[in-house]
N, C-alpha and C positions, 0 to 999 in steps of 0.2 A: 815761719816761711820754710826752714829747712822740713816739718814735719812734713808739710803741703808737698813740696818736694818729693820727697820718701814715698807719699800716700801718691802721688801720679805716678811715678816710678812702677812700683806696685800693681796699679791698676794698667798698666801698658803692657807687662810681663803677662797680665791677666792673658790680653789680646793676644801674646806671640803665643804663649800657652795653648790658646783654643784651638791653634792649629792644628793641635796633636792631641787634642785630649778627648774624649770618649763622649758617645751619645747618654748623658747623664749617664755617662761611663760605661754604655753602652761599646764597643769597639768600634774604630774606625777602619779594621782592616775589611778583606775582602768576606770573611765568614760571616758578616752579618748583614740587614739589609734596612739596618737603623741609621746610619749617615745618610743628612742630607743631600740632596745632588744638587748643588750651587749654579748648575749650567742652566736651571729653569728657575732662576730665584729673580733677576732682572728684569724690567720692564724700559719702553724708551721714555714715559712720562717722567723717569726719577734715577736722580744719580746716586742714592743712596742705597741700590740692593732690596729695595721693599714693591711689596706687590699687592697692591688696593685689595680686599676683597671683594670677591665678583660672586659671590656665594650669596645664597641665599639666608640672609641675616635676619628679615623682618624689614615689614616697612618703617619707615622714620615713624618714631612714636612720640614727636612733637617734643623730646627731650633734648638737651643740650648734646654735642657729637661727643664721646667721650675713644679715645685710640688705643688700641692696645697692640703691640707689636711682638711677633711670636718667632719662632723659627721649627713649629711642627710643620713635617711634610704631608707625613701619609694620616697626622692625625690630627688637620686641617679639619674637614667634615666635621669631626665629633667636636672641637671647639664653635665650628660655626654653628651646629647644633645647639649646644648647649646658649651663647650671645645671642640664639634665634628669641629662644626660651625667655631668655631675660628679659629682651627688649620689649618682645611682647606681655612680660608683666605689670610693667611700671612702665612711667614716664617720666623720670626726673630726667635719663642719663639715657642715649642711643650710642651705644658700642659698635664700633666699626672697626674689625680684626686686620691687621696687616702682616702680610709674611713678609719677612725679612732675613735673608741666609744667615745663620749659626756666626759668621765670622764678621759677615757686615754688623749684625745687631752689637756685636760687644764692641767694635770700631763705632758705631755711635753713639750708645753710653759713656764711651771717652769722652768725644766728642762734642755731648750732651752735659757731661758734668761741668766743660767749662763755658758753653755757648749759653746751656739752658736748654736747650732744644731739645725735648724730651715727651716720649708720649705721656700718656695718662698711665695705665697699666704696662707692667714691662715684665715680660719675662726672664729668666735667668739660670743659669746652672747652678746648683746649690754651694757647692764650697766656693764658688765666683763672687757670691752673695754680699758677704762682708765686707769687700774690696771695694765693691762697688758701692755701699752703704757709706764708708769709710771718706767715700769722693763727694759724695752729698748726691747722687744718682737717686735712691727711692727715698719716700717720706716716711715719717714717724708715725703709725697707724695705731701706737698701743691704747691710744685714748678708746679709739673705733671697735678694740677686740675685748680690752680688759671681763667686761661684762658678756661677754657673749660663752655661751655654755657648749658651743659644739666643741674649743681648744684646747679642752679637757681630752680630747677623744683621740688627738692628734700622736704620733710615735713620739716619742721624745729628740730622735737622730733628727728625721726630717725637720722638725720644728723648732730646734736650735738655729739651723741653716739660715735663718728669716731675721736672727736676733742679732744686734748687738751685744758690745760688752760687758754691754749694762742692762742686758734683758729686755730692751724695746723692740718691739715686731716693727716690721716695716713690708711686712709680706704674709703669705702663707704658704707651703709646697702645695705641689700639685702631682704628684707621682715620684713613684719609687722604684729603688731597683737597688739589691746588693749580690752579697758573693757567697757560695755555698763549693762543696768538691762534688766532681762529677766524675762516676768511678767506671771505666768498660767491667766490666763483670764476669767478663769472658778470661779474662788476663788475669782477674782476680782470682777468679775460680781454678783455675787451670794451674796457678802458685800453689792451689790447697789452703786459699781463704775463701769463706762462705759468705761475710757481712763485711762491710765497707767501715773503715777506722771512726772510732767516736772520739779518741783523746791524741794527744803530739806521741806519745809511745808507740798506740798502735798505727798513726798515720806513716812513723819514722818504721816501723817494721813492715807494712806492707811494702813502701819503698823499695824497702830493700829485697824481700822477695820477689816482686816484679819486675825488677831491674835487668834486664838482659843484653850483655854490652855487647853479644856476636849480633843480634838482631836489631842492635841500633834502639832499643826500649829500654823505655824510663820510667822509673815509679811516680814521677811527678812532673806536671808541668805548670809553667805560671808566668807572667809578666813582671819580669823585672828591670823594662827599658825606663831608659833616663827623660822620660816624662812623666807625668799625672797617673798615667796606665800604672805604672811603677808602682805609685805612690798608693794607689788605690789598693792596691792589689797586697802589699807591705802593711798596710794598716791593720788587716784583720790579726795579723801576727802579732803584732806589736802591742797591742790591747787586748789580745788571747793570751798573752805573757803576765800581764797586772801591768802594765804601764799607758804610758799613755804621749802624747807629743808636748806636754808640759816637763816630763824629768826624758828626754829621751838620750839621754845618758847613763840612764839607769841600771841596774844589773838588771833587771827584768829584760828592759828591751835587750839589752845584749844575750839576754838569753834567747830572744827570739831570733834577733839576726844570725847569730850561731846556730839556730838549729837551720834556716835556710841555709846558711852559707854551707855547716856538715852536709847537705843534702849534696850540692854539688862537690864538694871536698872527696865525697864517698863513691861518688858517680850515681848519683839516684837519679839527680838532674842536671838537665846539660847548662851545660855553662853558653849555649846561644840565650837563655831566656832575657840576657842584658838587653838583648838587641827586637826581642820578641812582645808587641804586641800582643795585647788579647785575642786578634784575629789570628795569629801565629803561634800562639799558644795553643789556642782550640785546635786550629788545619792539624798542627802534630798530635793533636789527642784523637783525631780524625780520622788520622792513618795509623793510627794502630801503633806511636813513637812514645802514647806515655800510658799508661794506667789510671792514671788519676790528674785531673785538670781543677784551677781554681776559678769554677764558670759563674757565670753573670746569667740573672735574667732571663735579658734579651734572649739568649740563645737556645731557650729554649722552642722560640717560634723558628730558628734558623736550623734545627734538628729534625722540627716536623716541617719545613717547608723545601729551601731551595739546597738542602743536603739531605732528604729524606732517601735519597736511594741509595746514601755511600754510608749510611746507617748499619751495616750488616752484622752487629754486635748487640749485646745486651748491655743494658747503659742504667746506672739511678744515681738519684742526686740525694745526699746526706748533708746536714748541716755541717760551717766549721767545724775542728777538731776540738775538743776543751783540754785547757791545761791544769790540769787540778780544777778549782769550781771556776776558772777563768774561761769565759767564751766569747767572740768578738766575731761580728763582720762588719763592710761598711757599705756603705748608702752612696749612692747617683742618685739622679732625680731633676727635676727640674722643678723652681718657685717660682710666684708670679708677686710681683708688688708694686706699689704704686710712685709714681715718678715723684721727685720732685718739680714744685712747679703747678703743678696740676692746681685748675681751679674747684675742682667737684671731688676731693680726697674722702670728705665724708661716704661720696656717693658709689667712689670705687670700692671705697673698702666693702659697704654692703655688697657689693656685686660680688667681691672675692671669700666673701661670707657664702654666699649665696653658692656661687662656682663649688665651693668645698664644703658643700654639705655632705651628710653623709649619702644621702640618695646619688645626687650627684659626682662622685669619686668613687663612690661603685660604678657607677653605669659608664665612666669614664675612662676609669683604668680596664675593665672588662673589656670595652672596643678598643682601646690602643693595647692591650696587652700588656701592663704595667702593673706595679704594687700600689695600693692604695697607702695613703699617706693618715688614715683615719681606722682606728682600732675596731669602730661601730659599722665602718662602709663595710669590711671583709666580712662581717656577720648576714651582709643583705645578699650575698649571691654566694653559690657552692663554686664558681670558677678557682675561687684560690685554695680551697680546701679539698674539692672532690679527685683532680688533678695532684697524685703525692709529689709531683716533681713542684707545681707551686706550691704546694705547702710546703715545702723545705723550705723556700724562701719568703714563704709569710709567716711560718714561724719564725725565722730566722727574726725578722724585722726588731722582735723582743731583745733582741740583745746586739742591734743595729748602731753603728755609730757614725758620727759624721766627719766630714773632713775639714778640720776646723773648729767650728767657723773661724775668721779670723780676718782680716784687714787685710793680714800679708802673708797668706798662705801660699800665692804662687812663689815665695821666697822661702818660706818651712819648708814647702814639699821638693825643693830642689834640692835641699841641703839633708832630706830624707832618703830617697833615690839616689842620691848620691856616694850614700853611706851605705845603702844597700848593695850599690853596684861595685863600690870598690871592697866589701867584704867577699862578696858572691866567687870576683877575680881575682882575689886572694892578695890584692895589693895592698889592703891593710887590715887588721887582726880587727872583728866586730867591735871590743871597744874602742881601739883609736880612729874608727869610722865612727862611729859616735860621739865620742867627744868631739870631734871635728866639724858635728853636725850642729853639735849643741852649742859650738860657739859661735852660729851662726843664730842659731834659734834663740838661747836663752836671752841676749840684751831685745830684742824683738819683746818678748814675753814677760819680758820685767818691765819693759814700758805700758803693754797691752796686751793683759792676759789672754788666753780661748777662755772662750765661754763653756759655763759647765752644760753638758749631757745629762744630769742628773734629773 
């Protein structure tokens, strides 16, 4: 009973979390155009936030109604696209998509783990995954996939995210998204550097030659608020050091939080980044206040789109920094898996088979703009390779990690941010922010390990 306990606990942090955490860690501040807008996610037929599909699905194809409930906005279309496709293949199963806002969906997975009430297919943010796994929310699908030859193809980051601790799938991802440095070149150049840092030396010495305290510029900017942003954005360090959120006590990671924390200690980086979003991070890499950002994705369409004019610099994007043969960055994204509950589990999983083919997760991430989650789909279009700013981040994927997985990650990643925030503020020395972390983390981890990445 106290476990049960612990595991609801857990999963409710999930919900106050979401509040604040990223579109598959995407940002929620104003620089991107990836958060949903909740103010059209309502209807009067239903008090739960969801919105029928009125889209063109296919006609009833005489199969059982099977529900899948989503929270994409603008990449509505290409899912109803794709459940068009399905339906009109087969007849077992007729898929009828529901949106449902970002914040309501994880308030009914609660809700669902203890009523039952649950769709068939469900969507989910990827480090969310476990927690929700954890509550009895999606089913055990490993029977469904064991044999199937495409999850070979799959990244390894992404498709941890779906497992348990014991290696059962219960899902598959469905898009990707991680962190690479984005350098102005101008500021670069103008120091009297030509190429943009590949190791933590040369990162820490550009810093420092860009640095210019009369004109308010920084060699570095990044997310270091006491949320998920935080966390996300602190992983790639930390696993670019040789550690990992299993020893995170470590002399490794303390050498990583040291080398962030020297960063502000030195004046490289402002000590606002505690308080700074990834949207906040970027607007200052924007106006010309850092040199170097540790950007996502998404923002790449938000440079060619609704800030294309305030562009007036030379910009490229470089993978993380390596630390000796150490390289790391980490993974957003969103999975999809199937409820528990469900009468037709067989049925969804082929359909999620299906969804994440390889054709399909090409021609999927293409129109939403995203990573594909499949090593074979990036082989089928030049979008992620012809564009070198995506392929920074689809090479990157290679050595991509996840957050997590884990049951009680919204309680790891508090006690991660938190270690970062109070070394950053100089209120306590990297390692006794660490152990302070790790005493929060390690009884967690001794009970129920992360899963391996490997």
């Amino acid at each position: 009973m106290k476990r049960r306990f612990q595991q609801l606990a857990s999963l409710l942090m999930v919900g106050a979390l979401t509040t604040t955490m990223l579109y598959g860690c995407g940002s929620a501040g104003s620089s991107t155009d990836s958060t949903s807008d909740d103010t059209n996610t309502t209807t009067e037929n239903t008090s739960a936030g969801k919105e029928a599909s009125t889209a063109d699905i296919g006609e009833p194809n005489g199969g059982d109604e099977v529900t899948l409930w989503h929270y994409f906005e603008h990449e509505a279309d290409a899912l109803n696209k794709m459940v068009k496709q399905y339906n009109e293949s087969q007849s077992d199963i007729y898929i009828v998509p529901t949106y449902v806002s970002r914040d309501e969906l994880m308030k009914q997975y609660t809700i669902g783990a203890v009523s039952g009430e649950l769709p068939d297919i469900g969507m989910v943010d990827s480090p969310d995954m476990a927690s929700y796994i954890s509550m009895g929310v999606f089913e055990d699908i490993t029977d469904y996939l064991s044999d199937w030859e495409g999850l070979d193809q799959f990244y390894p980051g992404p498709l941890v995210s779906t497992q348990d601790a014991d290696g059962h799938y219960y899902g598959l991802p469905n898009n990707s998204n991680c962190l690479a440095i984005l350098c102005n070149m101008d500021i670069l150049n103008a120091a009297g550097i030509e190429n943009p840092p590949t190791t933590w030396e040369e990162f820490k010495e550009v810093c420092e030659k860009t640095t210019n305290a009369d004109d308010g510029v920084y060699g570095f900017a990044m997310s270091a608020i006491s949320n998920e942003e935080g966390t996300f954005q602190y992983i790639p360090w930390m696993y670019g050091a040789g550690a990992d959120v299993s020893d995170v006590d470590s002399d490794a990671n303390v050498e990583a939080l040291t080398f962030l924390s020297d960063l502000v200690q030195n004046g490289y980086m402002s000590k606002e980044v505690v308080n700074w979003g990834q949207g906040d991070a970027y607007n200052a890499f924007l106006a010309g206040k850092a040199a170097m950002l540790e950007s996502g994705t998404w923002q790449i369409a938000t440079l060619d789109g609704q800030d294309k004019d305030k562009v007036n610099f030379k910009y490229k994007y470089v993978e993380m920094p390596k630390n000796g043969d150490n390289q790391a960055t980490c993974i957003g994204g969103e999975n999809f898996g199937v409820c528990a509950g469900s009468t037709h589990v067989k049925e969804c999983a082929e359909f999620l088979k299906s969804m994440m083919s390889a054709e399909n997760n090409a021609d999927w991430c293409e129109i939403a703009g995203k990573l594909p989650v499949r090593a074979d789909a990036v082989e089928l279009k030049d979008f992620w390779t012809a564009d070198e700013r995506y392929k920074v981040f689809n090479d990157s994927m290679d050595f991509a990690v996840a957050r997590g997985p884990h049951e009680s990650w919204p309680t790891i990643s508090e006690a991660i941010y938190k270690a970062e925030q109070a070394a950053i503020l100089g209120e306590k020395t990297p390692a006794d922010a660490l152990a302070e972390a790790a005493a929060t983390i390690d009884p967690i981890l001794e009970e129920t390990p992360i899963a391996s990445q490997n």
